[in-house]
Every structure is written in C-alpha cells, then in structure tokens.
C-alpha positions in Angstrom: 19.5 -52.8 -109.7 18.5 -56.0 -107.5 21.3 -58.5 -106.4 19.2 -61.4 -105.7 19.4 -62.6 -109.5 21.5 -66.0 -111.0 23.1 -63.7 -112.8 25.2 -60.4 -113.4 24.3 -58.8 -116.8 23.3 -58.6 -119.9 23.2 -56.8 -122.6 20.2 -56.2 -125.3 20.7 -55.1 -128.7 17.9 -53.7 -130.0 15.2 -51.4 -127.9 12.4 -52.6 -130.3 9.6 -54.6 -129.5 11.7 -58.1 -129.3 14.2 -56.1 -127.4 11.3 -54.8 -124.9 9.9 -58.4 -124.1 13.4 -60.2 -123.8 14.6 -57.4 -121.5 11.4 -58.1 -119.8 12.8 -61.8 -119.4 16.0 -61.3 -118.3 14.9 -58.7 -115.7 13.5 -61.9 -113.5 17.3 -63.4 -113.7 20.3 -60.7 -114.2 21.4 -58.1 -111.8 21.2 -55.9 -114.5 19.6 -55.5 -118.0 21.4 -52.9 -120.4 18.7 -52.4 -123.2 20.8 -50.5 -126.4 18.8 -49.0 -129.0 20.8 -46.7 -131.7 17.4 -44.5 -132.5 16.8 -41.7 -129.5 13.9 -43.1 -128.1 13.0 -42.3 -124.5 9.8 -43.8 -122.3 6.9 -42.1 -124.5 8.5 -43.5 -128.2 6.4 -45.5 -130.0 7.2 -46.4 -133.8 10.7 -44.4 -134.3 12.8 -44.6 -137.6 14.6 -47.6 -136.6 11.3 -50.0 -137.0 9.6 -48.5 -140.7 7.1 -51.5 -140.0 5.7 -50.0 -137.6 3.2 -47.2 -139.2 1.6 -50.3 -140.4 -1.4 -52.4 -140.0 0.0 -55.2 -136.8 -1.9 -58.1 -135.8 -1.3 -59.6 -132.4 -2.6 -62.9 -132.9 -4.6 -64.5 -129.5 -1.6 -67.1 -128.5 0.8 -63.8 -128.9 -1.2 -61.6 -126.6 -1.8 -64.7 -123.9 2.2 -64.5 -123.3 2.1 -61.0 -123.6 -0.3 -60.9 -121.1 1.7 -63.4 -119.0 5.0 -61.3 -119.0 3.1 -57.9 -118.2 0.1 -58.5 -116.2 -2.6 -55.9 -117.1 -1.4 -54.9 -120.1 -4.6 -55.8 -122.1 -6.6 -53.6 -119.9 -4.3 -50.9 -120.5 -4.3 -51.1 -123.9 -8.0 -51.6 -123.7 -8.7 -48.4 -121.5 -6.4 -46.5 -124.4 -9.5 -47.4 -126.8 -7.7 -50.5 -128.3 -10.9 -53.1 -128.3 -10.9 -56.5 -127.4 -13.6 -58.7 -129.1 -13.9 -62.5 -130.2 -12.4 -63.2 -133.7 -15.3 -64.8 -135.1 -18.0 -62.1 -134.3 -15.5 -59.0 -134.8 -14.1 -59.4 -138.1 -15.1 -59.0 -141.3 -13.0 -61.9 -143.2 -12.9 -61.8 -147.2 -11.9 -65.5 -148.0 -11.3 -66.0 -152.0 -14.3 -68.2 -151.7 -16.6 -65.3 -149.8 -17.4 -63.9 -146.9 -16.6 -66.0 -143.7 -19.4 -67.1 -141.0 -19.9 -64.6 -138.0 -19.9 -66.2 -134.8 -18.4 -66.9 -131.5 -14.9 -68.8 -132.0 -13.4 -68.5 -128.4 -10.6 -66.8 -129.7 -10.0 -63.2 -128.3 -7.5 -60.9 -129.7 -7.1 -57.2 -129.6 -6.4 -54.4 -132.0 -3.8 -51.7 -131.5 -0.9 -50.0 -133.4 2.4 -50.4 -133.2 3.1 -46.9 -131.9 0.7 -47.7 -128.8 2.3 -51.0 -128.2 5.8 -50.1 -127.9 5.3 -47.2 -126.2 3.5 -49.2 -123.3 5.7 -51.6 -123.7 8.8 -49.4 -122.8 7.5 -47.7 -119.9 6.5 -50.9 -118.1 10.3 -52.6 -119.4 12.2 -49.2 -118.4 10.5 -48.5 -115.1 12.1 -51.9 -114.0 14.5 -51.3 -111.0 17.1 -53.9 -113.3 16.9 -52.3 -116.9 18.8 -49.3 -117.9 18.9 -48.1 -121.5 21.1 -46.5 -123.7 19.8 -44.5 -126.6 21.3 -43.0 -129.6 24.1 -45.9 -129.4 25.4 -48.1 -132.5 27.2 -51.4 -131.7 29.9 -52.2 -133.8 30.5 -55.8 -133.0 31.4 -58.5 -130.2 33.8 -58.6 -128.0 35.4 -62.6 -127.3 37.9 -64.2 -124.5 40.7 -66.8 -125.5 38.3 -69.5 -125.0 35.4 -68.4 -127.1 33.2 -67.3 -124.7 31.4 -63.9 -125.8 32.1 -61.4 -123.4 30.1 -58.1 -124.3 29.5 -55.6 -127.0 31.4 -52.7 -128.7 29.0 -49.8 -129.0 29.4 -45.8 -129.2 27.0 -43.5 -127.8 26.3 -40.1 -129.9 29.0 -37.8 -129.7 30.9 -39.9 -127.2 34.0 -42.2 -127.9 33.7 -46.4 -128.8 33.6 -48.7 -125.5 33.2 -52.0 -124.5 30.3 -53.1 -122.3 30.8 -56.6 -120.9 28.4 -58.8 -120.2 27.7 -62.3 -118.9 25.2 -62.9 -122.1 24.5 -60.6 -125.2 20.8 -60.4 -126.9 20.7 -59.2 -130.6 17.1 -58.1 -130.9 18.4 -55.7 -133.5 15.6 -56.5 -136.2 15.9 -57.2 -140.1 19.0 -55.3 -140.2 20.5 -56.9 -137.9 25.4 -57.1 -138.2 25.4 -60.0 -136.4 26.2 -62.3 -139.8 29.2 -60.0 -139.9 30.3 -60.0 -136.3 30.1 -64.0 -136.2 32.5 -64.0 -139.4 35.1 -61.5 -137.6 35.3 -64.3 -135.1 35.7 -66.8 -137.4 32.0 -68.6 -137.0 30.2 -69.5 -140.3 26.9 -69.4 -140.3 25.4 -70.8 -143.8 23.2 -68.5 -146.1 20.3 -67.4 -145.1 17.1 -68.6 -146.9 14.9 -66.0 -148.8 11.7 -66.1 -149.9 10.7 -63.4 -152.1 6.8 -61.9 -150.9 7.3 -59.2 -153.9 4.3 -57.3 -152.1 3.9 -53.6 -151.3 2.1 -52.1 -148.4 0.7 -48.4 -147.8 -1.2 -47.3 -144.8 -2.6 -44.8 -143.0 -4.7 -43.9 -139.8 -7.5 -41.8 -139.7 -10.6 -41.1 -138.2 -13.8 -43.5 -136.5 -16.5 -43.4 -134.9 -17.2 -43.7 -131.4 -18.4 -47.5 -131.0 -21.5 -45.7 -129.7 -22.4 -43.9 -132.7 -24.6 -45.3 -134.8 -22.4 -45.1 -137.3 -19.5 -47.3 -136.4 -20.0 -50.3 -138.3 -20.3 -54.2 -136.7 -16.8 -55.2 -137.0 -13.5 -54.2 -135.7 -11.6 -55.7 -138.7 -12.1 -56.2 -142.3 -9.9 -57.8 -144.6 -9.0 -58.8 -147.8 -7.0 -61.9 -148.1 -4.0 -62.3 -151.2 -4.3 -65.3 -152.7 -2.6 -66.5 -155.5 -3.0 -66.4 -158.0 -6.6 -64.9 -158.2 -6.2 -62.5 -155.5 -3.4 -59.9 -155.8 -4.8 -56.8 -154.2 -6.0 -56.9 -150.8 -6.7 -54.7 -147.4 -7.0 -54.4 -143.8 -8.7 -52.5 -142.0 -8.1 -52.3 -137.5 -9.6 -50.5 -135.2 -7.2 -49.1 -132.9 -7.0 -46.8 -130.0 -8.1 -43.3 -129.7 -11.1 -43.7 -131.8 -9.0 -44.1 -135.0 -8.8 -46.8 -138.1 -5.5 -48.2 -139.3 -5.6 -49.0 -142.9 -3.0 -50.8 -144.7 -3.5 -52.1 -149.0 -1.4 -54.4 -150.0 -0.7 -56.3 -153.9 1.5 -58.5 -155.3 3.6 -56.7 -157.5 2.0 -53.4 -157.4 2.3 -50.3 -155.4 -1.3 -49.2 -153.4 -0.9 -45.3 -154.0 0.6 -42.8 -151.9 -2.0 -40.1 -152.4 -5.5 -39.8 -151.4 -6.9 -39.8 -154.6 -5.3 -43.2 -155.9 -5.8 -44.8 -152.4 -9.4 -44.5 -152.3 -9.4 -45.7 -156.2 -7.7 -48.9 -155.1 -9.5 -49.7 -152.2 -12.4 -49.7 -154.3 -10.8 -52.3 -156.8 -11.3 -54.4 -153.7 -13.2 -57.2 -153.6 -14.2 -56.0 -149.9 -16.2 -52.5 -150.4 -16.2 -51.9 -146.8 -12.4 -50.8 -146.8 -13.5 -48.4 -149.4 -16.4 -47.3 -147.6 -14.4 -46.5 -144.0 -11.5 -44.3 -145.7 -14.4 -42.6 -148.2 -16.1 -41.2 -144.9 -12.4 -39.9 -143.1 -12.4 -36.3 -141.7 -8.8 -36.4 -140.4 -5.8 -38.9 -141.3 -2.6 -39.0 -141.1 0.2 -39.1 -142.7 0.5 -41.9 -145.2 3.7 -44.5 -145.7 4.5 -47.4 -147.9 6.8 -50.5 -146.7 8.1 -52.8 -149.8 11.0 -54.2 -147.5 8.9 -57.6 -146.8 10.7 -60.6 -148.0 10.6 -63.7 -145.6 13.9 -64.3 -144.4 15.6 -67.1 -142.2 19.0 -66.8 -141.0 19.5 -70.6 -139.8 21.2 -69.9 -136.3 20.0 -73.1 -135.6 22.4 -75.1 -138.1 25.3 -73.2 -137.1 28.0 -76.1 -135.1 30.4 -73.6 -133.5 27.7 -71.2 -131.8 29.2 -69.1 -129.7 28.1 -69.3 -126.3 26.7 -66.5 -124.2 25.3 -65.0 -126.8 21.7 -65.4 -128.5 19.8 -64.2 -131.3 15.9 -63.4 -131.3 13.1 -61.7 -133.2 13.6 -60.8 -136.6 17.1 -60.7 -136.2 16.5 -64.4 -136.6 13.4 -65.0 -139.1 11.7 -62.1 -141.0 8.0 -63.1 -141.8 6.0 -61.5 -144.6 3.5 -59.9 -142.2 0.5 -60.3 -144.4 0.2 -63.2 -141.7 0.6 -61.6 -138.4 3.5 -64.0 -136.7 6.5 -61.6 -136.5 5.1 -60.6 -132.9 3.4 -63.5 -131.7 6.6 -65.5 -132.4 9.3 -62.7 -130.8 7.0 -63.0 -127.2 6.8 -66.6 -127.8 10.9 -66.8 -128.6 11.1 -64.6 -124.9 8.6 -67.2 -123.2 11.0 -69.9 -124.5 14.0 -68.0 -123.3 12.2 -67.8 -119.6 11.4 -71.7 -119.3 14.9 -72.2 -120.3 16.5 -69.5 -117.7 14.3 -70.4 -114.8 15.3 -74.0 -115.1 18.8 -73.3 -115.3 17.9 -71.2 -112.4 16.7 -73.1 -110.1 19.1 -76.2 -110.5 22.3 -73.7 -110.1 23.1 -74.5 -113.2 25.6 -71.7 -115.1 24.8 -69.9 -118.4 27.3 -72.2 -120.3 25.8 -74.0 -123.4 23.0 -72.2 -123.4 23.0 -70.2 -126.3 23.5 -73.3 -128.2 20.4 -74.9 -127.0 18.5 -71.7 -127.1 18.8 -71.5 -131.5 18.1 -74.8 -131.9 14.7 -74.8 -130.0 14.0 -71.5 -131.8 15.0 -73.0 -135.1 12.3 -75.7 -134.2 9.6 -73.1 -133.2 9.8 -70.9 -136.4 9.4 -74.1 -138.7 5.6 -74.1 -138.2 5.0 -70.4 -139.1 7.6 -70.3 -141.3 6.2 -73.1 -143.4 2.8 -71.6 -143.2 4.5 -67.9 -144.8 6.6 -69.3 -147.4 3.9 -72.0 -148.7 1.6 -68.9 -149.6 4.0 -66.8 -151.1 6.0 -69.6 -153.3 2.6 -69.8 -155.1 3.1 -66.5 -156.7 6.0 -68.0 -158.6 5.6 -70.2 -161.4 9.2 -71.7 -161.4 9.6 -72.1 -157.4 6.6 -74.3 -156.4 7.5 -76.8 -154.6 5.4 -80.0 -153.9 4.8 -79.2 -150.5 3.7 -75.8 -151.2 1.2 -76.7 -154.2 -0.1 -79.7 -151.6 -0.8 -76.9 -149.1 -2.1 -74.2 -151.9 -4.7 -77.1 -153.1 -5.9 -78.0 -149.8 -6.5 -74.6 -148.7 -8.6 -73.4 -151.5 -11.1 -76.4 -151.0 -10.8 -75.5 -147.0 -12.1 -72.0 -147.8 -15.1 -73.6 -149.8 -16.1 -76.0 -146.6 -15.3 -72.8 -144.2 -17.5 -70.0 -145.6 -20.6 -72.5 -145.4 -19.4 -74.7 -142.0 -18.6 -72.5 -139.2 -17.1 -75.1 -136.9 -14.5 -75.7 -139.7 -14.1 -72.1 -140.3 -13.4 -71.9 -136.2 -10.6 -74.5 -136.6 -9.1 -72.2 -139.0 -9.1 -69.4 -136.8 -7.3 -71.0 -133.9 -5.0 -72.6 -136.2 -3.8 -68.9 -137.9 -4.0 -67.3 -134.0 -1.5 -70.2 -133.6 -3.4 -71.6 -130.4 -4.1 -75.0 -132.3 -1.7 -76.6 -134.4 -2.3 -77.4 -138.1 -2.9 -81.1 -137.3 -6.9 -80.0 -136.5 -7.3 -78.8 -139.5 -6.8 -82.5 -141.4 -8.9 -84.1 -138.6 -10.9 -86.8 -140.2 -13.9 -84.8 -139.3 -12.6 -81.7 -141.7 -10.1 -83.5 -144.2 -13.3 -85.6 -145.7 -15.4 -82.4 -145.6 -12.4 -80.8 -147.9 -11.7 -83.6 -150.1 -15.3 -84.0 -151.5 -15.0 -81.0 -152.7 -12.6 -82.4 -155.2 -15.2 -83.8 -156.5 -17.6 -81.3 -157.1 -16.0 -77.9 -158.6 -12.9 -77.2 -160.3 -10.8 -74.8 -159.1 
C-alpha cells in the first residue's frame, strides 16, 4: 500500500471486468483499493459464475482497446503472444450486411479478438499484483453504510463463513454488473432513483469454442471474423464467428425469438440456415469443443443515475450496473474502460488542484449519463424495430437510413469505412450523414424499394 495518494480508500464492488479497470483507476489516486467480488475467484479466474456473459462471443471494439491499452501498457501484446490476433477490421472480417457481403480492405481500424475468460484473467493479475489493490473473494455486500450528513461512508459485506462487517471507505464503486442491489440500497437511505428504462432485445445466444487451425496451415481461412448481422425484420438468425487465443474459434448464434440449439446436432443445422455458410463450414470441420451455453438474459437496460437530484456523494455507479447493452453490438466493454477513463480525467484534476472528493459522485453520473446516450441510442433504435407497436420516429428514421447505408456500403468502400469507425466508436455518427455519404444514401430512395 503507497501513501503518496490524494486519497485513503476505496472500496470496489464487483471483481468483474468493470471492477478490474476502475480498480485500475483508483490505484493512481487512493492509498488503498479493496476490490470485493462475491464469486471465489483468485489471480488465474477468468469467466466465473458471477459473469454468465462471459462464455460468449465479446467484441472489444478499436476505441475500447486504445484505453485499454492506455490503462495497462502492453496488454495487447500479451494478449497477442497468448494467440489472440490483431488485424485491421476491414481486411479481417468477413461482414454479412442484409444487403451482401461488405468490401475487404484496409480501414485503419485495428482491433483484437479474444475471450472473455482470457481477458479477465489478464486483467486481474495485472490489477491484483498492484502494491494498492487487495481483494476480497467469496464476499456479499449487503448494503451502504451513511453518516448524519449524507455522506456514504463504506459498505456492509460478509465474507464466507465469517460474520457481517463494515468496511469504510472514503468512496464506494458498484461495478457489481446487471444484478447489481444498489436500487435497493439507495431506497434504504431514502434516495429515489426513477425507473429504469428497458428495452426488450427478446434474443437468445448459444456458443461454443472449439478447434482452428494454425494461421499457418493452409487451412485457416482469410478472416478472423465472420458474421451474420440481425436485422429486422428480414434478418432474425445470425452468427459470429472470433478467433481467439490458443488456436481456438468462439462461436456464438443468435435469433430473435428463437433458441440456437444446445446440442451438436441442431447447432450445426442452424448455422447452416445462415445466410453466412462460412459459420457453418468452421463448426462442421471441429475435432474438439467445448462445452456449449446459452445466455437469453440480454435486455438493454438503463438505470438513469444521471436524473437522480439527491445523489449521494462518495459513491459512484459504473459498468452495467449502470446501462446494460444488448451485446449483439459490442459496447458493454468499450463503454465500462471508457466510463474508468472518464473517472481518471475527473480524479487527476481534482488531484492536482487539492481539491477533495466532495461532489464528485454527482458530477461523475451525469457525465456518464451523457456518454451512454450515443451507444445507447445506437442499441435501442435496432431492437425497437423488432416491435411493431413500440417504433418510435427516431428509431424508424434510423432503421430507414441504415438499410439504404448498407446498399451504398457493400459497393463504396470508403462509405463502408465510415461505418466501421463509426460502430468501433472512434468516429461519431455525424460522418456517416456527411454530405459526401447522405446524398450517396438518399438516391437510393429513388431507385429500389425496400
């Protein structure tokens, strides 16, 4: 534990990956960094039973791993030298559009394929070996503790097989995921917080990892990816397909109100339903695999922190604890390392000024509130479309623009790069009704009917 920090401690609830890179954060500023995680995870866990996301398909999308990369220097490399490849988005993946297959080329966009298990796991060992972070595993918080002037002062937890304590703190972190209590804590201390917002996905995932080639062989095919796409409402099957480390693929169907099958028999009968045959073509030449699991827990959900007027200070909320994503779009990681970034700026200026910790928190939801609105726009657009009685105007704007995009992208590969840096989230959506594209998409309008 250093002393040369602002601040004493803090505590992180959660040990997941938004756990990981906020402890990360806070280790540059607190004394000391208590990281509590109720599954028993040590150093070498990867996906554990408290994260059931994570045996399946995970994109990292570019602007995610550049502040990844930022927080742990080398990590890429590691990853990298653990077999997870590294490639250009345009010439390694094989993208399905509804309109056809997209252009191949150089976009300038690099990103990096991995699972879950692998990314935790060398997540943890680089946040745990940290002289400031100890964690405590196997332990449930119950609940907040408060002074008589509101601050929050620390957690309740209880460790397996040991009796309830309070653990202060000088600022408290729930990182604790979808199922996250805090709702219920902030209404034992008499905080409303307004409903949260739902929007139904009402899609199904199953995946599996099993065996490819070295990239060497000759037969390892020429992408890293290839995908599928849902779209509605033409579109309601689709796949992915990652390459990931230790010369394996990660497979993952998905559908819109249907369940991709469990056993070997009916998964290789709906990947080849697919549009796509080269899913179908990967898992039909598998030797090994493993074990195969299905995730139907993948409504988009916002709990508006943001809005609430009272929010207690000392104590912030990030990750999906916040805003659950449907991860058919690949934001739910990109936006917890960007939500820690944000945290960093924030900390380093009240830092450096001497400022204290008091009114953070406040400031911190708001400014997150205002970074999830672009990806959380971009999630719940596509999936209101699946609904005929919830389609807003905004929504069927988007829907209508897109389809005529995907016509102009599969034949114009500058366009089709604009796209890609737009869903990496390293360009914002603005580029994509540039005069230069908009016109390109609108006289489409006028020659098919879609």
């Amino acid at each position: 534990m250093k002393t040369n920090r602002p601040w004493g401690k803090a505590v992180v609830i959660g040990g997941s990956y938004a756990g990981l890179v906020t402890a990360r954060v806070l280790a540059d500023f607190f004394a000391e960094v208590v990281l509590v995680e109720r599954d028993a995870v040590d150093e070498d866990t990867g996906a554990h039973p408290g994260a059931p996301q994570g045996y399946h398909a995970h994109a990292m999308l570019a602007k995610g791993g550049e502040v990844l990369e930022r927080l742990f220097p080398g990590l890429r490399e590691e990853l990298r030298t653990a077999g997870a490849p590294v490639f250009d988005y345009g010439q390694g993946i094989d993208f399905l559009l509804p309109t056809g297959l997209a252009p191949r080329g150089r976009t300038g966009v690099q990103i990096q394929t991995f699972t879950r298990d692998e990314l935790e796991r060398q997540l943890r060992r680089k946040v745990l070996a940290l002289a400031e972070v100890t964690l405590m595993a196997a332990t449930h918080v119950s609940g907040l503790t408060r002074n008589a002037s509101g601050l929050v002062t620390g957690v309740t937890c209880r460790q397996q097989g040991a009796e309830a304590v309070d653990l202060t703190a000088d600022l408290v972190v729930d990182a604790s995921g979808r199922s996250s209590s805090l709702e219920d804590w902030l209404g034992a201390l008499g905080v409303p917080v307004p409903a949260k917002r739902t929007v139904k996905a009402k899609v199904t995932y199953t995946s599996m990892n099993f065996d490819r080639p070295e990239e060497s062989h000759p037969s390892h095919p020429d992408f890293y990816i290839t995908y599928q796409m849902l779209f509605a409402p033409r579109v309601p099957r689709g796949g992915v397909l990652l390459a990931v480390e230790r010369n394996r693929w990660t497979c993952s169907l998905f559908a819109f109100q249907d369940q991709p099958p469990t056993d070997d028999t009916g998964y290789l009968h709906f990947a080849k339903s697919l549009d796509n045959p080269r899913l179908a073509q990967q898992i039909e030449r598998r030797t090994v695999q493993e074990p195969t699991h299905r995730y139907t827990n993948v409504d988009n959900q916002w709990r508006p922190y943001h809005t609430v007027k009272d929010w207690p200070d000392r104590l912030i909320a990030v990750g999906d604890a916040v805003c659950v994503f449907n991860p058919v779009y690949g934001q739910g990681l990109t936006v917890a390392a960007m939500e820690a970034e944000l945290l960093h700026r924030m900390l380093t200026r009240r830092g450096a000024s001497g400022k204290r910790l008091t009114g953070l928190a406040g400031d911190f939801q708001k400014r997150v509130g205002r970074l999830l609105l672009g990806p959380w726009t971009l999630s719940t657009n596509s999936d209101l479309m699946w609904s005929p009685d919830r389609r807003p105007l905004g929504a069927r704007f988007a829907h209508w623009y897109n389809a005529r995009l995907f016509h102009v992208a599969v034949k114009d590969a500058a366009v089709w790069s604009r796209f890609v840096r737009v869903v990496n989230m390293v360009a914002s959506p603005a580029v994509l009704f540039h005069p230069a594209v908009a016109l390109k998409v609108l006289s489409t309008a006028f020659t098919r009917r879609d």
